[in-house]
Backbone as CSV, one residue per row, in Angstrom:
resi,resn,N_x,N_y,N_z,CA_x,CA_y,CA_z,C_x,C_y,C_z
1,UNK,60.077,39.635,-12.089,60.509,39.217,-13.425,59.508,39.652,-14.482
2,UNK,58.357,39.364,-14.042,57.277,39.976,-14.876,57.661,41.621,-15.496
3,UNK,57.483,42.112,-14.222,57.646,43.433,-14.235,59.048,43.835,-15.310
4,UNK,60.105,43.481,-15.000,60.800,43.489,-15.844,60.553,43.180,-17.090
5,UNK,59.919,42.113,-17.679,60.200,41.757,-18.667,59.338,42.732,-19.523
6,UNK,58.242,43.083,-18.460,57.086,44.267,-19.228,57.794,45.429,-19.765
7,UNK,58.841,45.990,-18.543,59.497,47.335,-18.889,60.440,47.694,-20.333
8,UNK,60.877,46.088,-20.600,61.819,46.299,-21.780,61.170,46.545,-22.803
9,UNK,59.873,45.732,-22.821,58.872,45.955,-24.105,57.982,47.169,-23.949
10,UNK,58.113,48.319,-23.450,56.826,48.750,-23.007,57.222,49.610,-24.041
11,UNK,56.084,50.291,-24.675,55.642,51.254,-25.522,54.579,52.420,-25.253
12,UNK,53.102,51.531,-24.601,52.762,52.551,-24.366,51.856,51.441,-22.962
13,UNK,51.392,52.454,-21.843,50.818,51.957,-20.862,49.045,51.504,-20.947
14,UNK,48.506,50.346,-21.136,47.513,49.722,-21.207,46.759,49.498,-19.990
15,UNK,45.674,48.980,-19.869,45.158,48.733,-19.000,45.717,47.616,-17.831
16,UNK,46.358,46.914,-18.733,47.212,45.511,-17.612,48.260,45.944,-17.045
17,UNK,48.930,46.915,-18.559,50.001,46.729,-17.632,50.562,48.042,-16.437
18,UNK,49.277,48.654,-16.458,48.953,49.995,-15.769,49.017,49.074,-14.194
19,UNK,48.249,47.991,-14.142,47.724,46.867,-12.805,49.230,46.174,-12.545
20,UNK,50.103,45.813,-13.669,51.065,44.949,-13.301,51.938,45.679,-12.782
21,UNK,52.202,47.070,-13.493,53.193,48.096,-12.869,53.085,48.038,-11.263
22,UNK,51.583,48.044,-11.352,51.209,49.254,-9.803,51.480,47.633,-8.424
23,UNK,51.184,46.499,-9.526,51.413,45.562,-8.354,52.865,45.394,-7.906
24,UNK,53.721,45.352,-8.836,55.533,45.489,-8.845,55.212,45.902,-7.413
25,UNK,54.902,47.825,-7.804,55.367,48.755,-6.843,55.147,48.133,-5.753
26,UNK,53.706,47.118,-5.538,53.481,47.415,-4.028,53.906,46.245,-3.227
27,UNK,54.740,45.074,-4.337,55.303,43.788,-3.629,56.447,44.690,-3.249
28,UNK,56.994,45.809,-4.185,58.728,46.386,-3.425,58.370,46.608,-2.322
29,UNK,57.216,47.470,-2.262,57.153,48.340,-1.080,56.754,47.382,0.416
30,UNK,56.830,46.188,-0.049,55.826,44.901,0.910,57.198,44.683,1.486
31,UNK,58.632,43.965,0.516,59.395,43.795,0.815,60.169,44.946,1.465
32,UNK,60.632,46.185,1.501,60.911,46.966,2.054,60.494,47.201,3.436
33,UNK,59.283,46.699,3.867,58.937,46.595,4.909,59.127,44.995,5.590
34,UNK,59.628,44.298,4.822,60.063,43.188,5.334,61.633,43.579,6.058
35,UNK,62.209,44.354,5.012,63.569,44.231,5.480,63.797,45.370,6.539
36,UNK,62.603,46.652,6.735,62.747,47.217,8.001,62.369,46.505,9.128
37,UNK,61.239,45.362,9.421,61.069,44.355,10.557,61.991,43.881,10.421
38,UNK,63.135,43.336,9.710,64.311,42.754,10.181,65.579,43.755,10.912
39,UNK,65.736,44.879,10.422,66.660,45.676,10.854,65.689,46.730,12.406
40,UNK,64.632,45.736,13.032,64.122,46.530,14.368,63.527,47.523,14.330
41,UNK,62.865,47.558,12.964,61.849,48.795,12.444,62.321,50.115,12.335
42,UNK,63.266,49.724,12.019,63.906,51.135,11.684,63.774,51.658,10.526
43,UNK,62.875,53.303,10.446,62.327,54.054,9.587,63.049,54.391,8.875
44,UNK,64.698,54.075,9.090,65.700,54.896,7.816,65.812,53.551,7.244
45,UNK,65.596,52.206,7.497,65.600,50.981,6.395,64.572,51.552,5.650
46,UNK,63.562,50.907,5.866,62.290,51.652,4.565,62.518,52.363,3.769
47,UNK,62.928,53.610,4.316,63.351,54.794,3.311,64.231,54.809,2.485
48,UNK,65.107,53.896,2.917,66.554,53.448,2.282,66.140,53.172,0.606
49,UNK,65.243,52.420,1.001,64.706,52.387,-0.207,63.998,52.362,-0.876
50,UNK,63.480,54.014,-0.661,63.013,54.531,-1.509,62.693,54.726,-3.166
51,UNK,63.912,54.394,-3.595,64.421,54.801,-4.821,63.657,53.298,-5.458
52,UNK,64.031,52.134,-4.742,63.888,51.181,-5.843,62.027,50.406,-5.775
53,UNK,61.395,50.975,-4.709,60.281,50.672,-4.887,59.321,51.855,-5.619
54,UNK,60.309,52.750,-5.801,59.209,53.946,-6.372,59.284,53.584,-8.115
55,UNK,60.688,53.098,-8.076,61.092,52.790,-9.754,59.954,52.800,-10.828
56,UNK,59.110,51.947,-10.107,58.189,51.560,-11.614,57.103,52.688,-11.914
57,UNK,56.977,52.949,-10.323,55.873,54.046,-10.331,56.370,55.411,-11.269
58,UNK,57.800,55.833,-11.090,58.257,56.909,-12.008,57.884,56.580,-13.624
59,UNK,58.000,55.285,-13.599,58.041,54.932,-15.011,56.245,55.109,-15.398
60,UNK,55.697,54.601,-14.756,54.206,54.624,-14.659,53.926,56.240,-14.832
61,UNK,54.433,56.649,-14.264,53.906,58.169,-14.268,54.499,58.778,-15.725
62,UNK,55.539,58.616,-15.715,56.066,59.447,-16.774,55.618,58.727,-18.298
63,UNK,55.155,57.535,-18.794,54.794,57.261,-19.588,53.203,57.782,-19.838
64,UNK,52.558,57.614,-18.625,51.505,58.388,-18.709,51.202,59.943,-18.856
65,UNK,52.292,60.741,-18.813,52.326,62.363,-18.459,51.397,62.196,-17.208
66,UNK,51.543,61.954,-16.409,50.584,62.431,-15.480,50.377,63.420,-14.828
67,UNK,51.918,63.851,-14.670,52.300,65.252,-13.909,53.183,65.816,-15.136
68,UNK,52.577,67.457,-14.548,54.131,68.347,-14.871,55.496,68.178,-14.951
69,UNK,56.536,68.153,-15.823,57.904,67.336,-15.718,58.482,68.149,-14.188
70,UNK,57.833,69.161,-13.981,58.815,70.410,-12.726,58.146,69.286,-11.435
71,UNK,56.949,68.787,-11.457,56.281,67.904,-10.547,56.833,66.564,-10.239
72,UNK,57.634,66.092,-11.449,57.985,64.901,-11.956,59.373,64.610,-10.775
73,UNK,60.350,66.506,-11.469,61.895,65.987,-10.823,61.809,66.305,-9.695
74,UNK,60.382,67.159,-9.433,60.549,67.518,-7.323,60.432,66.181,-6.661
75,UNK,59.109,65.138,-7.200,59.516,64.154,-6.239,60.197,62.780,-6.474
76,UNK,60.849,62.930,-7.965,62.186,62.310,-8.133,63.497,62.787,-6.733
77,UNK,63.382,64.066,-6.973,64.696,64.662,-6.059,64.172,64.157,-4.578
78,UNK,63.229,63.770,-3.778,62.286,63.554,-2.802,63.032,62.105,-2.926
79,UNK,62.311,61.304,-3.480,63.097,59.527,-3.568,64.721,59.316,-3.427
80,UNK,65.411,60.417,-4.074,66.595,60.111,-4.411,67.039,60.500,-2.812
81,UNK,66.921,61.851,-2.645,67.236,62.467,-1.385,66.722,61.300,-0.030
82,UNK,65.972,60.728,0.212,65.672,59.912,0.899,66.574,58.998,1.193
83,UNK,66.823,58.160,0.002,67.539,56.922,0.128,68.932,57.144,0.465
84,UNK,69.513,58.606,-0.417,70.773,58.468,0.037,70.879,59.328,1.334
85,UNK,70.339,60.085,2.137,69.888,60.542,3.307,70.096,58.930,4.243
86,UNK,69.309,58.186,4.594,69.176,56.987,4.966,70.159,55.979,4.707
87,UNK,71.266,56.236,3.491,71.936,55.177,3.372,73.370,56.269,4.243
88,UNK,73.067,57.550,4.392,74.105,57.920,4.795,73.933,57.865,6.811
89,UNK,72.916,57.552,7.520,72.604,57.629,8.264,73.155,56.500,9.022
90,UNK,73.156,55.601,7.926,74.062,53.949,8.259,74.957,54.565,8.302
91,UNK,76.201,54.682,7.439,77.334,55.025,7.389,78.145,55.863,8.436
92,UNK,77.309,56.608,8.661,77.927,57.671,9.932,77.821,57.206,11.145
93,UNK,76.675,56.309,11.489,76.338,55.794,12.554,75.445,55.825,13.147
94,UNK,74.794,56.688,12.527,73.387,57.150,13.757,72.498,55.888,13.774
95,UNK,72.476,54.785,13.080,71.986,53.249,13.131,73.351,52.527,13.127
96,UNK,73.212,51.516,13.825,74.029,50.406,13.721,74.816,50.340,12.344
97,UNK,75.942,50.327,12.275,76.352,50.311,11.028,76.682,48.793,10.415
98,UNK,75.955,48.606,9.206,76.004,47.134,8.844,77.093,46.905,8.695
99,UNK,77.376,45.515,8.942,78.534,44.943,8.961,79.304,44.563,7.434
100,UNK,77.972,44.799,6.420,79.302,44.279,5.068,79.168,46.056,4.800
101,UNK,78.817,46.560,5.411,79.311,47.756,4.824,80.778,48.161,4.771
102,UNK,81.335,47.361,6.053,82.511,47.560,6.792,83.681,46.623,5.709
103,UNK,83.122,45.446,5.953,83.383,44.404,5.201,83.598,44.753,3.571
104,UNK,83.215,45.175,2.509,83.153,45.903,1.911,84.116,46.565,1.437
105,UNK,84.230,47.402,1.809,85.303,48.182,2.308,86.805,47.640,2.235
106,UNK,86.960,47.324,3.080,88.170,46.600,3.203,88.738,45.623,2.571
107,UNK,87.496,44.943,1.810,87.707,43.967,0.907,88.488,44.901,-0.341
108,UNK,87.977,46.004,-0.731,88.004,46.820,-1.376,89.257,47.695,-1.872
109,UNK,89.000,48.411,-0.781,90.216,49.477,-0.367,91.506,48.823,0.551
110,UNK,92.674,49.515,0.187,93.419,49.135,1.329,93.772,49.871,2.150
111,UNK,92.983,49.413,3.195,93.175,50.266,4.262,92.736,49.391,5.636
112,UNK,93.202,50.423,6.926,92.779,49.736,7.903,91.196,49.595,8.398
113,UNK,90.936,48.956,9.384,89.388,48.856,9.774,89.130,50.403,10.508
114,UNK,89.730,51.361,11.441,89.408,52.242,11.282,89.692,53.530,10.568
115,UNK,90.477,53.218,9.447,89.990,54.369,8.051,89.333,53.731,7.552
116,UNK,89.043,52.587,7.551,87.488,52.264,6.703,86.465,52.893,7.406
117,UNK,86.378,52.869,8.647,85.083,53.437,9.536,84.747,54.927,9.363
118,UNK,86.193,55.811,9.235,86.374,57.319,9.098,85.797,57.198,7.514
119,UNK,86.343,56.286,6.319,85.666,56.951,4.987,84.454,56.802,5.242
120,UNK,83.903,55.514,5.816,82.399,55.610,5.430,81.557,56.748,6.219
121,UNK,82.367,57.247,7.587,81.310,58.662,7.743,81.364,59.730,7.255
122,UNK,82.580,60.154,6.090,82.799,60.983,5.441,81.932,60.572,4.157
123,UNK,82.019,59.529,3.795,80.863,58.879,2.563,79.548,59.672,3.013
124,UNK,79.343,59.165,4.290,77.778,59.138,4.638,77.546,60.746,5.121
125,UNK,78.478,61.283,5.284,78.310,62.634,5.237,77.989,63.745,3.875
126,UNK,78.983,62.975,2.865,78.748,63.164,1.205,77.140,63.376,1.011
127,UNK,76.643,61.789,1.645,75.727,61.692,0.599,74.039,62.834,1.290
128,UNK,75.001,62.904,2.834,73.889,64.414,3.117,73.872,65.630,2.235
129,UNK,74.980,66.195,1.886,75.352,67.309,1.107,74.614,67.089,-0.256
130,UNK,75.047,65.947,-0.819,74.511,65.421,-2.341,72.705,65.951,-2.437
131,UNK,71.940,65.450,-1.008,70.266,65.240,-0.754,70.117,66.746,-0.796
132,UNK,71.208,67.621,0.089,70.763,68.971,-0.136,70.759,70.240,-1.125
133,UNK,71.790,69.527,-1.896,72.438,69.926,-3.214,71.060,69.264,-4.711
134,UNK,70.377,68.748,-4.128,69.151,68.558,-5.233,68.299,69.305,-5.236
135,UNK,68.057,69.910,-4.117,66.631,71.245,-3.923,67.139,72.697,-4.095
136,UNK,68.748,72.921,-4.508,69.224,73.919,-4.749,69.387,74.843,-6.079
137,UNK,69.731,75.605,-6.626,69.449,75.682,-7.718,70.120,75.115,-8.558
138,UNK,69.778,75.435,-10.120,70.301,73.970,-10.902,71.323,73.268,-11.635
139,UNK,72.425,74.357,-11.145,74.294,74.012,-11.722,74.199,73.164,-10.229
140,UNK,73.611,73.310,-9.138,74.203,72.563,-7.455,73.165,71.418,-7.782
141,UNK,72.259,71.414,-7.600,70.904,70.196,-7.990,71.611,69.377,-9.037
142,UNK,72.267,69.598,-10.765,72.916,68.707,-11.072,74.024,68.236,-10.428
143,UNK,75.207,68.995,-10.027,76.190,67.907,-9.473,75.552,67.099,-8.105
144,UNK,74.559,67.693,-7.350,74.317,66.676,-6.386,73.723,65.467,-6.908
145,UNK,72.586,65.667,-7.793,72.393,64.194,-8.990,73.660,63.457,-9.517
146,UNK,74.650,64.385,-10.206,75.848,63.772,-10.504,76.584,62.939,-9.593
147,UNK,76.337,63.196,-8.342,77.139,62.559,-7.228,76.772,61.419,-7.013
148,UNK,75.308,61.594,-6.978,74.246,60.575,-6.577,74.659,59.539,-7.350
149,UNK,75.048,59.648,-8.780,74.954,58.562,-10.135,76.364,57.853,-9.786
150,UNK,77.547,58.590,-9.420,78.934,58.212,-9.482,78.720,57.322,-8.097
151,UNK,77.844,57.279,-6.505,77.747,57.185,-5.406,77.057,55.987,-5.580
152,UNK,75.997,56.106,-6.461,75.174,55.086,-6.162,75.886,53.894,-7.139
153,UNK,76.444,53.862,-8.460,76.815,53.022,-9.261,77.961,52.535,-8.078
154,UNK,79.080,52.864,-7.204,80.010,52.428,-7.126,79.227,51.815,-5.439
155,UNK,78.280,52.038,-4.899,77.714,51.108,-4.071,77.109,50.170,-4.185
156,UNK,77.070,50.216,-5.975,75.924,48.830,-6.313,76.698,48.038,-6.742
157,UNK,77.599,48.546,-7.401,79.010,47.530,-8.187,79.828,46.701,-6.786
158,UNK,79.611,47.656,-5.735,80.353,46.979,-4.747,79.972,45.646,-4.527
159,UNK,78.799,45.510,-4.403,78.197,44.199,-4.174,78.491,43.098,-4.641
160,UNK,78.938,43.110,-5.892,80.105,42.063,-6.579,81.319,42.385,-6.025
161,UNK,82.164,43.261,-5.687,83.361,43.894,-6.005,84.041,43.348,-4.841
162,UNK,83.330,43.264,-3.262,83.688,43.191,-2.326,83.820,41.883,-2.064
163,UNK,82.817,41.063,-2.795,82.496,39.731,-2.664,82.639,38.648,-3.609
164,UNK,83.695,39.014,-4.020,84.224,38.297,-5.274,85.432,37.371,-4.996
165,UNK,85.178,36.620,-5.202,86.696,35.088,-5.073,86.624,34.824,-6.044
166,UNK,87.688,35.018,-6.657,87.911,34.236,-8.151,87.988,32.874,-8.097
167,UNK,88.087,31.744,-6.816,88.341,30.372,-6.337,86.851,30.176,-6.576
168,UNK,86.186,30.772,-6.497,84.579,30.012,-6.367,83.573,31.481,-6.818
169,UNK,83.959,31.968,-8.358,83.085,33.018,-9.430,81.761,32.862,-9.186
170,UNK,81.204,31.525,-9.224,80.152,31.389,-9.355,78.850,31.093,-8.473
171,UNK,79.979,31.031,-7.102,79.020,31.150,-5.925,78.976,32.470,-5.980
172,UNK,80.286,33.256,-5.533,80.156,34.533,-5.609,79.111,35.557,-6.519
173,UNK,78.885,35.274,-7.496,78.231,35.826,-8.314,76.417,35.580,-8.206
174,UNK,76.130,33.864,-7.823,75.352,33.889,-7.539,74.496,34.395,-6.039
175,UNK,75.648,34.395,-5.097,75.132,35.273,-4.134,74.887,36.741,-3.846
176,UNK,75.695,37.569,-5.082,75.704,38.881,-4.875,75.117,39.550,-6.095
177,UNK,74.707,39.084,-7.663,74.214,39.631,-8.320,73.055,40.596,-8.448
178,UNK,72.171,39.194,-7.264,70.869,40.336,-7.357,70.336,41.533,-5.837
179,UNK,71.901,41.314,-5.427,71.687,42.550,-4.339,72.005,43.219,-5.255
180,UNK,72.972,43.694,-6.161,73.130,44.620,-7.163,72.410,45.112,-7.689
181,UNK,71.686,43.907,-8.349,70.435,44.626,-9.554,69.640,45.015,-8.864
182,UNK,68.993,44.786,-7.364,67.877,45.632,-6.857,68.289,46.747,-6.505
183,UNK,69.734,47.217,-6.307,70.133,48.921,-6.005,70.381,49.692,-7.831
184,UNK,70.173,49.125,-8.912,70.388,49.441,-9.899,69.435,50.856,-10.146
185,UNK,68.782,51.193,-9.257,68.144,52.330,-9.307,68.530,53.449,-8.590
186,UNK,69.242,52.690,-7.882,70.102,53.980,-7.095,71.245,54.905,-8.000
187,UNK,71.514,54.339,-8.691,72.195,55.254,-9.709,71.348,55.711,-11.104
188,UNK,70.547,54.883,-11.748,69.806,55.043,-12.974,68.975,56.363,-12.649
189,UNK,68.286,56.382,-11.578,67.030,57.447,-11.237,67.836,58.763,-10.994
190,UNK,68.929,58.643,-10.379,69.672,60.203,-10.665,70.033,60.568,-12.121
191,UNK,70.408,59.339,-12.909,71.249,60.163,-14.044,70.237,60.380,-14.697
192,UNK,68.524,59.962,-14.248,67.535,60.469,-15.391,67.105,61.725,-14.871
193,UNK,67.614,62.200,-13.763,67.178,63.712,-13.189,68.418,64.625,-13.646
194,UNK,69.734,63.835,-13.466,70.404,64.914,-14.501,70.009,65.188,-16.039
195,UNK,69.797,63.928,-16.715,69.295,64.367,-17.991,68.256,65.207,-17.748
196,UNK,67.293,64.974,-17.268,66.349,66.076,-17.514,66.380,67.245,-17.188
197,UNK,67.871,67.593,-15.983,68.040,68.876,-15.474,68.393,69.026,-17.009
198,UNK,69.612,68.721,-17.456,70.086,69.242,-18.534,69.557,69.575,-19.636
199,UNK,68.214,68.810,-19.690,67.362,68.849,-20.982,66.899,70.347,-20.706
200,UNK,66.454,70.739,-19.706,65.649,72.022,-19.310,66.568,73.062,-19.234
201,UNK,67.914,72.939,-18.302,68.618,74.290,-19.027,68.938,74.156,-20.021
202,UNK,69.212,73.578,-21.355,69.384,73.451,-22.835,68.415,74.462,-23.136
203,UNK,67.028,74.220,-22.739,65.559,74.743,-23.519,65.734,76.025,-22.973
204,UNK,66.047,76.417,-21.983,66.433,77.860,-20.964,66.852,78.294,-22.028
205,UNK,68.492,78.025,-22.190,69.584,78.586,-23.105,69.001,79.373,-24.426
206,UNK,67.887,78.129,-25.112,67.849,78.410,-26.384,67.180,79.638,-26.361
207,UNK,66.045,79.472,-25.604,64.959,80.392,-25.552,65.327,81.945,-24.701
């Protein structure tokens, strides 16, 4: 909450809040490793999420210039590619496939339990193509970001979407809001690598 409340106000990076940033990062990264000892240490949990424990650190960096912006989107594309790499690894199967993933789904879509099973390995196959489509050149690197933004918003929205009873809004809401807001980076951190793809072929163009 801290952390948050720092990010809305931030202007320029100080000495505190250089310490408060860097502590955020390393309670995500504490919890991330909480939730791979729960899923049997499995190295594609961790990675999974990638994206949302690196969050502050991007922000940390980029307010600071610390790096080159070409330094900036390689290991932006690195975080992004990770998580959805790992979230597609669930999906297909090669880990146990979670159960509200399934759940989800079906809540969702109408369909049966196994075309729900067939989209999500075609999902989770997507989101391989998407990871490889970022290191490519940069009309393929944006739509794989683009994918990422449309992929990741409609996996984070799910989290309400699937789990929603209009009989009881407010349990519902209170149980699923803040799985949402902690994947809210799964879509934000791509569409800031498309902007910036786009910012850079713009500057190409002109020049």
């Amino acid at each position: 909450l801290l952390n948050a409340f720092l990010v809305a106000f931030i202007r320029r990076v100080t000495a505190w809040t250089h310490w408060v940033l860097k502590a955020g990062v390393a309670l995500l990264i504490f919890l991330a490793m909480l939730y791979c000892k729960e899923k049997f240490f499995h190295l594609g949990q961790f990675l999974e999420y990638s994206l949302q424990w690196s969050a502050a650190l991007f922000l940390l960096v980029w307010m600071k210039a610390a790096v080159s912006s070409e330094r900036f989107m390689w290991w932006l594309k690195v975080a992004i590619a990770l998580t959805f790499t790992c979230h597609g690894l669930y999906a297909v199967g090669y880990y146990p496939r979670p159960v509200t993933f399934l759940e989800m789904t079906l809540n969702i879509l109408p369909v049966t339990e196994d075309q729900a099973i067939d989209f999500l390995w075609l999902m989770g196959v997507l989101d391989f193509v998407a990871a490889i489509l970022l290191f490519l050149p940069r009309k393929l690197a944006i739509a794989g970001a683009a994918y990422c933004v449309f992929w990741g918003f409609m996996t984070t929205i799910a989290r309400i979407w699937g789990h929603f009873y209009l009989d009881f809004w407010d349990e519902s809401l209170l149980r699923w809001v803040h799985e949402a807001v902690l994947r809210f980076p799964h879509f934000l951190l791509p569409l800031v690598l498309v902007v910036l793809l786009k910012r850079k072929e713009k500057k190409e163009n002109i020049v």
